[in-house]
C-alpha positions in Angstrom: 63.7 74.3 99.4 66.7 71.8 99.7 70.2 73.2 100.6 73.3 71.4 99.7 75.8 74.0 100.4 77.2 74.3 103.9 75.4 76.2 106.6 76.6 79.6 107.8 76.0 81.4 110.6 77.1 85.2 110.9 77.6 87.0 114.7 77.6 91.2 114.2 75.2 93.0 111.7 76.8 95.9 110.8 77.6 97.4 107.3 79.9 94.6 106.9 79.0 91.4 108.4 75.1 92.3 106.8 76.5 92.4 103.2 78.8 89.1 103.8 75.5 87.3 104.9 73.5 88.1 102.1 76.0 87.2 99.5 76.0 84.2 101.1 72.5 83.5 101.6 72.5 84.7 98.0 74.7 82.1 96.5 72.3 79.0 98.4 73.7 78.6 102.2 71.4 78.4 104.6 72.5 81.5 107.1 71.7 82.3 110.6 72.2 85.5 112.0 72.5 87.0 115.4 73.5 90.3 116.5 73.4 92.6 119.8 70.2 94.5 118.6 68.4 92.4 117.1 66.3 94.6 115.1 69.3 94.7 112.7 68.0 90.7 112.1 65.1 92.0 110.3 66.0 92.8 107.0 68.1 89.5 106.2 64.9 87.4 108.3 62.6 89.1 105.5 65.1 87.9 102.5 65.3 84.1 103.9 68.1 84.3 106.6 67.1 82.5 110.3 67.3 84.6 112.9 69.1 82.9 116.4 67.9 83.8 119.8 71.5 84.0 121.5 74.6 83.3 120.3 74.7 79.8 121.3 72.0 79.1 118.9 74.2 81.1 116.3 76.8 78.6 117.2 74.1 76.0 115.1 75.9 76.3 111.5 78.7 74.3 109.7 80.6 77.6 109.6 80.6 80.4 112.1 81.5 84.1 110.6 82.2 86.8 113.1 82.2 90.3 112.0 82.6 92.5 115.1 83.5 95.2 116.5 87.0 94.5 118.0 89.2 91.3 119.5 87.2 92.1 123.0 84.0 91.9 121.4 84.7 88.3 120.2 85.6 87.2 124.1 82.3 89.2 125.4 79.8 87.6 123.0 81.8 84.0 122.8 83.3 83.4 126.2 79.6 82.6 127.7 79.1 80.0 125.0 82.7 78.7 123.9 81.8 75.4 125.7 79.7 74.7 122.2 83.5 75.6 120.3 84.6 72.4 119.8 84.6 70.8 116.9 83.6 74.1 115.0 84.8 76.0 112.2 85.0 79.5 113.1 86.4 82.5 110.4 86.6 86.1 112.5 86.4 88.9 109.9 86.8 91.7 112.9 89.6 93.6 112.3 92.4 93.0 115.1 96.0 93.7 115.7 98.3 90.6 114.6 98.3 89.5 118.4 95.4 90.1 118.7 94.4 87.5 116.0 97.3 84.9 117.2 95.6 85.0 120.9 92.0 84.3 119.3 93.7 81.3 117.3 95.3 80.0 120.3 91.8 80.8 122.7 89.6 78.7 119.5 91.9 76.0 119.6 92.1 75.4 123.5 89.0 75.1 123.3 88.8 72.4 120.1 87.9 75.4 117.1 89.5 75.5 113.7 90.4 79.2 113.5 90.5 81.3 110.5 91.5 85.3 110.5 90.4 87.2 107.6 91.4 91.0 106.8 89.2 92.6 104.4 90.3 95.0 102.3 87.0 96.4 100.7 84.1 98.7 101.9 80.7 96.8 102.7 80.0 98.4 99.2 82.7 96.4 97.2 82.3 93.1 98.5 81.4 90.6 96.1 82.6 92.9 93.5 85.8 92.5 91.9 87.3 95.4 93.6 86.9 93.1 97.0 89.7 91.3 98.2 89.8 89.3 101.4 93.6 88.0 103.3 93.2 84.9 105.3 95.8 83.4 107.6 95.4 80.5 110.4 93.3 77.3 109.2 94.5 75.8 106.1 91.5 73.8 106.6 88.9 76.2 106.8 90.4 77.7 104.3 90.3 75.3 101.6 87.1 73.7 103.1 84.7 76.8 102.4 86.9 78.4 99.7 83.8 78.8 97.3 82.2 80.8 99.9 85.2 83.3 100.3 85.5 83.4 97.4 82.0 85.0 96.5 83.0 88.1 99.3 86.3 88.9 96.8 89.6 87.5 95.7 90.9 85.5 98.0 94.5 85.2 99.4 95.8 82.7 101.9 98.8 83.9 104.5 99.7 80.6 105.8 99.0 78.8 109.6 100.3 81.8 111.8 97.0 83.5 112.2 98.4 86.8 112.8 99.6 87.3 109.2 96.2 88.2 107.2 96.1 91.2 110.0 99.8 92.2 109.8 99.3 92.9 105.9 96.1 94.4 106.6 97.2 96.9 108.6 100.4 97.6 106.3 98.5 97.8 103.5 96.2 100.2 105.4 99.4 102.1 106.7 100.3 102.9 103.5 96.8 104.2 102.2 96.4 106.7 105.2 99.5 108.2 104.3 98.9 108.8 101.0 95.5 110.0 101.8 97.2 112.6 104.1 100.1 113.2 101.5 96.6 114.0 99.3 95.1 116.5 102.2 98.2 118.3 102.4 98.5 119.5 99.1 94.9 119.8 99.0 95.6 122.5 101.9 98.2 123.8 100.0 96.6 124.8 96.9 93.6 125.6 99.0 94.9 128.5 100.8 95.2 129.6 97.1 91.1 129.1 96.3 91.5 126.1 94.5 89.1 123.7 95.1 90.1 119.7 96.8 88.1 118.6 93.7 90.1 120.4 91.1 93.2 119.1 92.6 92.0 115.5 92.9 91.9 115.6 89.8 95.7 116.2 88.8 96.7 113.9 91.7 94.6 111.4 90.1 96.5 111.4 87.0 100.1 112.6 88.8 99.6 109.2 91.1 99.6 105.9 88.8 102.9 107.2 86.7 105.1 106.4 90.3 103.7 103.4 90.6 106.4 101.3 89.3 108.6 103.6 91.5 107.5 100.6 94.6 108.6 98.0 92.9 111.6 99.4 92.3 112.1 101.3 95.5 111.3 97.6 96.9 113.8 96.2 94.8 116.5 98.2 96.8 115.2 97.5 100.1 115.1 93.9 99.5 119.0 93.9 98.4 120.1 96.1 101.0 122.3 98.6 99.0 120.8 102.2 98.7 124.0 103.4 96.9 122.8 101.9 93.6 122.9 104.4 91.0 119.7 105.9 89.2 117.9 106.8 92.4 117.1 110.4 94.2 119.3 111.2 96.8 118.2 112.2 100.5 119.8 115.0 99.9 117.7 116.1 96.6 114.9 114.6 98.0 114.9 117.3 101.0 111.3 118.9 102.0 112.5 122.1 102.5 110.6 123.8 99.7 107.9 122.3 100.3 107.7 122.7 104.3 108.4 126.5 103.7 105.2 126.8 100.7 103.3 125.0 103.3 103.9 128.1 105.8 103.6 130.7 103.1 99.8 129.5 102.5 99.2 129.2 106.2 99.2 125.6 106.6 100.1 123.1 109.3 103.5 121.0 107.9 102.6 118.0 109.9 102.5 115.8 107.6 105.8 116.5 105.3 107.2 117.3 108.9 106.9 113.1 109.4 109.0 112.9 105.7 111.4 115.5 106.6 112.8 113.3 109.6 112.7 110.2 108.2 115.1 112.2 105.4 117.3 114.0 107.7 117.8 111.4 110.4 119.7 109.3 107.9 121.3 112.2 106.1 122.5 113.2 109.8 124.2 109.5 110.4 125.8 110.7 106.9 123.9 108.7 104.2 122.9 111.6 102.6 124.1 110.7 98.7 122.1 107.6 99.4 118.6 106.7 97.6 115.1 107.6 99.0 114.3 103.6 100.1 117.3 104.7 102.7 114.2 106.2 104.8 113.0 102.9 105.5 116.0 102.2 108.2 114.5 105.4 110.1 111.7 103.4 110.2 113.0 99.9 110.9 115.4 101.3 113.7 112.9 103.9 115.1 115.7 106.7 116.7 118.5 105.4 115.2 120.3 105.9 112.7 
């Protein structure tokens, strides 16, 4: 069989990084794999992929994928081989802190890499599925270079050069569907204490959720012009938990969560901003204890 497309090598075989090299041995690249145990080669060896022996020999490809477990990881299975760096092209899907992905960039190009930092924002079961999506920040050049590839994982979105940025919004975005999924658990609990069942109430929140959504945009609008005074919006003060903390202790529950709300609320409703709009709560957050 003759290749024509670029060679790609992938370091880590979990969930993830064995889905990304199958969809790219699936679309024609020839792809070497490595990982710790290497019985997790096995599967991919049957379908086509090469197998390398260390990760030196995984450093053998026109593109290097790493996929592991955290920004340590990289150093521990790429410090004993990053004498063989230079001159490669090198796209680390682990998922790091924003420093953390600067301090890669900056080790990759000491030592003569083109670095590219991907956050991926899909389960290993969505990628290559149009519910995939994939941010990339760092190497313009990568980037543009093995674009078709990327592209096969999910949509595609490019940060710019600082390497940190594909992270940052991966974590934000991340920040804000952990909430939600506790804001979800909590009134799960809520209605729970009253035998009805999570299922039952995923339901409603299901349908209750998509009609805010335009409430971000606008709620973003505000933010971004810096007056929470503008009329149309709920106050701090009508936006108060109260009633909702108390239910919460009625049905037995723990008030954690709408705890975290309530002092967002109240610490600006304290430094008097209480006839202000809900966005307000996002200079609690900015400005940590002050007001």
């Amino acid at each position: 069989m003759t290749f024509t497309r670029h060679s790609v090598s992938f370091l880590g075989l979990g969930d993830m990084g064995s889905v990304l090299a199958r969809t790219a041995m699936n679309a024609g690249h020839p792809t070497l794999v490595w990982n710790r145990t290497a019985a997790r080669t096995a599967a991919l060896v049957e379908e086509g992929a090469t197998a390398a022996a260390d990760p030196a020999q995984a450093l053998d490809a026109d593109l290097i994928v790493v996929c592991l477990f955290d920004q340590a990881s990289v150093h521990e299975v790429l410090d004993p081989v990053v004498h063989r760096l230079a001159g490669r092209r090198l796209v680390n899907l682990t998922t790091t802190s924003p420093n953390g992905a600067r301090e890669l960039a900056r080790w990759a190009a000491s030592h003569g890499a083109e670095y590219l930092d991907g956050g991926i924002m899909a389960t290993p079961e969505m990628i290559a599925t149009p519910q995939s999506a994939i941010l990339y920040s760092g190497s313009a050049t990568v980037f543009e270079e093995h674009r078709e590839l990327l592209e096969k994982w999910g949509a595609t979105e490019f940060f710019g050069a600082d390497a940190g940025m594909a992270s940052l919004y991966d974590l934000a975005l991340l920040s804000a569907m952990y909430v939600m999924f506790a804001g979800f658990a909590h009134g799960a609990a809520m209605v729970g204490a009253a035998g009805v069942s999570a299922k039952e109430f995923a339901a409603r929140t299901a349908a209750w959720l998509p009609a805010l959504m335009p409430a971000i945009g606008e709620y973003a609008t505000v933010i971004d012009g810096g007056d929470y005074s503008v009329p149309g919006q709920q106050s701090l003060h009508f936006s108060d938990l109260t009633d909702i903390i108390n239910a919460s202790r009625d049905q037995g529950i723990s008030t954690e969560v709408v705890d975290m709300v309530q002092r967002l609320i109240h610490r600006q409703i304290d430094a008097g901003h209480g006839n202000d709009g809900f966005p307000r709560i996002i200079e609690s957050i900015k400005n940590g204890d002050a007001a």
